[in-house]
Residue, then its C-alpha position, 0 to 999 in steps of 0.5 A: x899499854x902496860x907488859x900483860x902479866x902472866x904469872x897468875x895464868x901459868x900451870x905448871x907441867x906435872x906428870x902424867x899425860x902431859x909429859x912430852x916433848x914439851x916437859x917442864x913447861x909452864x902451860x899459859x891459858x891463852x883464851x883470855x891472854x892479850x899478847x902486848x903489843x909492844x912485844x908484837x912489833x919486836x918479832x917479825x910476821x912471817x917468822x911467828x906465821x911460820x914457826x907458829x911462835x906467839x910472843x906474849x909479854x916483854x919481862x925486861x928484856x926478856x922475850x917471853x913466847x908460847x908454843x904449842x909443838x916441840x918443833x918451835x922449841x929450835x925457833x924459840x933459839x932462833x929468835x933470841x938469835x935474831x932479836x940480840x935478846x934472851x927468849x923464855x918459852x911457855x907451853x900453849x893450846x896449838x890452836x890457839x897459837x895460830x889463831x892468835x898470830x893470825x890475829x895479831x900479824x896480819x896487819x904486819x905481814x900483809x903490810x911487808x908483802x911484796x908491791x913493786x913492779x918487779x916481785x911478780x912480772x904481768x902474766x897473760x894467757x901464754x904464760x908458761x904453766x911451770x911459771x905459775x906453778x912456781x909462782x903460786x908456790x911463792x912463801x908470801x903468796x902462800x901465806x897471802x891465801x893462808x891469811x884471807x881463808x883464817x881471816x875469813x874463817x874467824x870474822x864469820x865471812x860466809x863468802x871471800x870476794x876475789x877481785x881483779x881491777x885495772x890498777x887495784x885488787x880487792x878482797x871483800x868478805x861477806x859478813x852477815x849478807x853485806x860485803x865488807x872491804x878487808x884488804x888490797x893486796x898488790x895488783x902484781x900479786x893477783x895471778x899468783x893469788x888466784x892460781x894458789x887457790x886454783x892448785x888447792x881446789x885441784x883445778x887446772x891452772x893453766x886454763x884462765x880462759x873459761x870459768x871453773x869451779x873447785x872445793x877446797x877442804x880446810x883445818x882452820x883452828x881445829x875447825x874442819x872447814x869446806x870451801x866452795x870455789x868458783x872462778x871466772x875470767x873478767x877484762x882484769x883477770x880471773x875473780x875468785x868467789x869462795x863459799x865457806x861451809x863451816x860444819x861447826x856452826x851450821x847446825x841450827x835448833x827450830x828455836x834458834x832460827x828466830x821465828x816468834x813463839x806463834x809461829x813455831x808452834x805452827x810449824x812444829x804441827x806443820x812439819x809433823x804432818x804425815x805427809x804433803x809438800x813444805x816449801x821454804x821461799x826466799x832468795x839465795x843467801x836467806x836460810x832456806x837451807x838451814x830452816x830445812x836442816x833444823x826441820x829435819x832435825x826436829x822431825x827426825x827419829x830412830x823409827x823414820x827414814x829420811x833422804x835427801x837430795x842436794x846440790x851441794x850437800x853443804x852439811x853433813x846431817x847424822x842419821x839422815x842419809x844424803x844424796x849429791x845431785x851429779x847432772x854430769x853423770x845424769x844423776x839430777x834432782x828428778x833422776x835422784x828423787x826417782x831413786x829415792x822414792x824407792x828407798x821407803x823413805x818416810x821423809x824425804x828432803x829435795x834441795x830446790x824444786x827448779x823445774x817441771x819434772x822435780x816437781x811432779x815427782x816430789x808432789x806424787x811422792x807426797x800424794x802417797x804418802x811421804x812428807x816432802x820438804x824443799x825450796x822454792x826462789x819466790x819473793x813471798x810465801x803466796x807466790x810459791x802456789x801461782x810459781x808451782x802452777x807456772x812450772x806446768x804443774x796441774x792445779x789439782x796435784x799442787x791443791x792436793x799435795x801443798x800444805x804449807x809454805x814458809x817465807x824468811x828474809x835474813x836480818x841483821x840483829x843489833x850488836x848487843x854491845x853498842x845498841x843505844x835508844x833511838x829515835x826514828x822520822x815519821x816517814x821510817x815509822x810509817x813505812x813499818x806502821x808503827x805508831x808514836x805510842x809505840x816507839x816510846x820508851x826506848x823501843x827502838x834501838x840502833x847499835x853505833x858501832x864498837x869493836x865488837x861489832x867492826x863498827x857496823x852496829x850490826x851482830x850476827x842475823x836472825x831470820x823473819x818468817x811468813x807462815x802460809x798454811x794451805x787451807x780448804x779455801x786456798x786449794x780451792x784457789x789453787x783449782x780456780x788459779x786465783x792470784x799470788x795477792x788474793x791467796x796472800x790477803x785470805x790469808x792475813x785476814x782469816x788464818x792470821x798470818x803475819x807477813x815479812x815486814x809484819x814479822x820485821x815490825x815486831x823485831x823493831x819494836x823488840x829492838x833487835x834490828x832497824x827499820x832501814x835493816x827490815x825494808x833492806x830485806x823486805x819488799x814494800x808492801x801494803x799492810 
């Protein structure tokens, strides 16, 4: 790879607001910039990693590096120091600097991480708790947790997998709903891992007896990013499962959720409704939580009142007012939702109906006169009626409050990048009834993996919907306790709903996703 030139990106520094510590720089746009990667392999890891210097380019042999704060300018000194070489130093976005350390030396400092037997001794439960708090303050274990949080943060991980084995340790990343392997650390280093995070999320370090459960509150690229933490001990030590809450990019439109023009028009007169329950069905990790927020979005105004109660409140959701459910001060859902009640809500948003109390407080609430969104763990959008009833609601209550229930799966889409035309057995067309005549002309496509990507073919996920809308016929089931099946097949053959793998269907023939990616999701069912 040739030396980058980066003459043509230069600014010069000029008067003004720029005038600081950094005076007489030149500013490098570093957002299209690859730094070479001859002059990576020059500068150590964790020297960059800690005095956030970016080598970008080699002119001769002059190092050139980019920083973004007057307290790298002694470091830059230093680096000529060390390397036996001249530095010259250009001026860049701070958060870009990290970011692309974080990119580019990885590799490199995980690789230079201490993996012999004698960097970090065995510890068990007796360990002296001075011990581990000097050992989770160790340099290369704080950069080991600084590396995994950036690392995940940059990939879209929404969760981080900690895992402890007889002779190994794992770190997985939950990317698009599959989890990825990204990096073994040394087995040595997994004590000391797991009590970093633990001094982090301010819990008790010393305790690796029991599970415990944390958050944690992150600055990553200028990013303000939550981490929720829950540890557990297992036969090989403590694992770590961490949920990423990125409020920069929670934030959804209806229009960007994927649903099909037909069905969003259904559900933009479903949630404009006056009052009666919504419920969004599907099982965790499939955007229930996301498909409310954008309702919520969408619905509200400066003329409505809209609460929520939540556990946890994920994202912060301007002019909406949001409750966190408490259960160890006795503040639940159906405590929560009592209170709330009495606040003249007009809208009000519960974030999981778990049992018989919730239930019957957010149905009288939509029997006078509120609008109710929550969500329900069922596999289809029938089955939330016959699970409401199974809960002790009384037929009646759930007939006269339900208006309508939204199914959704995740799917991954396609990477637009690799996606190639393909062609697909008689057996995979079958299973989605798609016919020959329609898998012609490079309908279905299949992406076959590029950097992109990682490799997966897969890119960022879109969602499938099922729209159940509760007519006079489905209440009248409601009361005669007709089944989740006949409910579902009234409403396929006179409402004209589109169930899950009918909604995956089409997304195939539109060529945004596989038939393996929809039945993955999907339960097999009759069309």
């Amino acid at each position: 790879m040739n030396p980058i030139s980066i003459e043509d990106r230069l600014i010069p520094t000029t008067n003004g607001a720029e005038r600081d510590a950094l005076i007489g720089l030149p500013f490098v746009d570093l957002t299209s910039l690859h730094p070479d990667r001859e002059v990576i392999e020059l500068v150590p890891g964790d020297f960059a990693l800690k005095h956030q210097v970016l080598p970008i380019e080699l002119r001769g042999e002059t190092v050139v590096v980019a920083i973004g704060s007057s307290d790298s300018l002694a470091a830059a000194d230093d680096l000529a120091v060390l390397l036996e070489r001249p530095v010259t130093v250009v001026r860049g976005d701070p958060a870009l600097i990290r970011e692309r350390i974080e990119e580019r030396f990885i590799e490199q400092i995980m690789a230079g991480l201490p993996g012999d037997d004698s960097a970090y001794s065995d510890f068990d439960d007796t360990t002296d708790l001075a011990d581990l708090q000097k050992m989770a303050g160790e340099t290369a274990v704080v950069q080991m947790a600084n590396l995994v949080f950036a690392q995940a943060v940059r990939d879209g991980a929404s969760d981080i997998h900690i895992e402890p084995y007889e002779r190994e340790m794992k770190v997985r990343y939950r990317i698009d709903g599959m989890l990825q392997d990204v990096m073994r650390p040394p087995k040595r280093m997994h004590a000391a891992l797991v009590s970093r995070i633990k001094i982090l999320g301010e819990m008790n370090i010393a305790e690796r007896r029991l599970p415990q459960d944390g958050r944690i509150k992150l600055q990553i690229a200028g990013r303000q990013i939550d981490v929720r933490v829950s540890i557990v001990p297992t036969v090989f030590g403590e694992r770590a499962v961490m949920r990423i809450l990125d409020k920069t990019t929670a934030m959804f439109g209806l229009t960007e959720l994927g649903m099909r023009a037909d069905t969003l028009q259904k559900f933009r007169s479903l949630i404009s409704l006056p009052h009666g329950i919504i419920l969004v069905t599907g099982p965790t990790g499939s955007g229930k939580s996301t498909t409310l927020y954008a309702s919520l979005q969408e619905i509200w105004s400066p003329t409505t009142n809209i609460l929520t109660i939540e556990d946890p409140v994920e994202y912060q959701v301007p002019g909406i007012g949001q409750i966190q459910v408490r259960p160890n001060i006795g503040l639940t859902f159906a405590n929560g939702l009592r209170s709330i009640v009495r606040q003249d809500p007009d809208i009000i948003m519960v974030g999981e109906i778990r049992d018989h109390e919730t239930a019957e407080i957010a149905i009288h609430a939509a029997l006078t006169g509120h609008l109710v969104f929550s969500t329900l763990h069922t596999n289809d959008a029938a089955g939330a009626v016959t699970r409401l009833l199974d809960m002790g609601v009384e037929p009646y209550l759930a007939a006269s409050s339900l208006v309508g229930v939204v199914a959704q799966r995740l799917v991954r889409q396609n990477c637009s990048a690799c996606s190639v035309p393909i062609e697909e057995t008689e057996e995979a067309l079958r299973s989605l009834s798609i016919s020959k005549s329609e898998a012609v002309n490079g309908a279905l496509q299949r992406g076959t993996g590029c950097e992109k990507c990682s490799n997966t073919g897969f890119r960022r996920r879109a969602g499938l919907f099922e729209l159940f809308l509760v007519d006079e016929t489905i209440r009248r089931m409601t009361v005669d306790r007709a089944s989740a099946g006949v409910m579902k097949q009234h409403a396929t053959s006179s409402q004209g709903m589109r169930t899950l793998l009918g909604d995956g269907r089409l997304a195939v023939l539109d060529g945004k996703t596989t038939i393996e990616e929809v039945l993955r999701v999907c339960q097999r069912e009759e069309f």
